[in-house]
N, C-alpha and C positions, 0 to 999 in steps of 0.2 A: 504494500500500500504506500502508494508516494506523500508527499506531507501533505499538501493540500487534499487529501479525501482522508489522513488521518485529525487535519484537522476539523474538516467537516463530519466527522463520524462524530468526533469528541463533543462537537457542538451540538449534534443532536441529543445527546444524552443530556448536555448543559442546559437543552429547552426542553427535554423530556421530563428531568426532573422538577425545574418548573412546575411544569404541566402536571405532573402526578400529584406536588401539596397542593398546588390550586384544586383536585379534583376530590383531594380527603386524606389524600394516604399520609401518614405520620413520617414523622422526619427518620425513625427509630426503625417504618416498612423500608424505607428507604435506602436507611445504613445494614440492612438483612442484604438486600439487592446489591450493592457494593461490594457487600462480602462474598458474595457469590460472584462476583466481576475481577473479586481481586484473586478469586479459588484459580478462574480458570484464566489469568493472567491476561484479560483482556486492558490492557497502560489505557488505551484511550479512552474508552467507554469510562473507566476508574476517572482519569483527566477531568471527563463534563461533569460527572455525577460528583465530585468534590467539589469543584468547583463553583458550582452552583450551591450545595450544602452550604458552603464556608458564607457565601452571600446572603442567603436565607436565614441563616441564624442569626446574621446581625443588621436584620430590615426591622425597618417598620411594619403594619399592615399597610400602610400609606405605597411606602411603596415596593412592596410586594406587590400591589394589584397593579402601579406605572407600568414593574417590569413585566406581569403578565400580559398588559396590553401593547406593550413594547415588542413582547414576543409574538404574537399575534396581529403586528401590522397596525394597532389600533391609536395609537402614539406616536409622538416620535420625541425619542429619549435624548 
């Protein structure tokens, strides 16, 4: 995988996870799913899915819902 589509994979996990606390799942379902990212050694999928974690923990609701609408086109950040 060249770095542009491993950077794009990584991203989608970045917006995936996103998308999964906006939809309910706990932070806690979340870091289960990591763990299993980090079992079968997937760097990039691990890459969004932190990353996105580390921002999440230290948002607002405020703007937690900017950047869901940010990720969604419905904003511009």
């Amino acid at each position: 995988m060249n770095t542009l589509s491993k950077e794009r994979y990584s991203e989608y996990f970045y917006k995936l996870t996103y998308n999964s606390v906006y939809e309910g799942n706990s932070l806690q379902e979340i870091n289960n799913i990591l763990k299993v990212y980090e079992e079968i050694e997937d760097y990039e999928a691990c890459a969004g899915i932190n990353k996105a974690l580390k921002e999440i923990k230290l948002m607002t609701l405020s703007e937690f819902i900017d950047k869901i609408n940010y990720i969604h086109g419905r904003l511009s950040h």
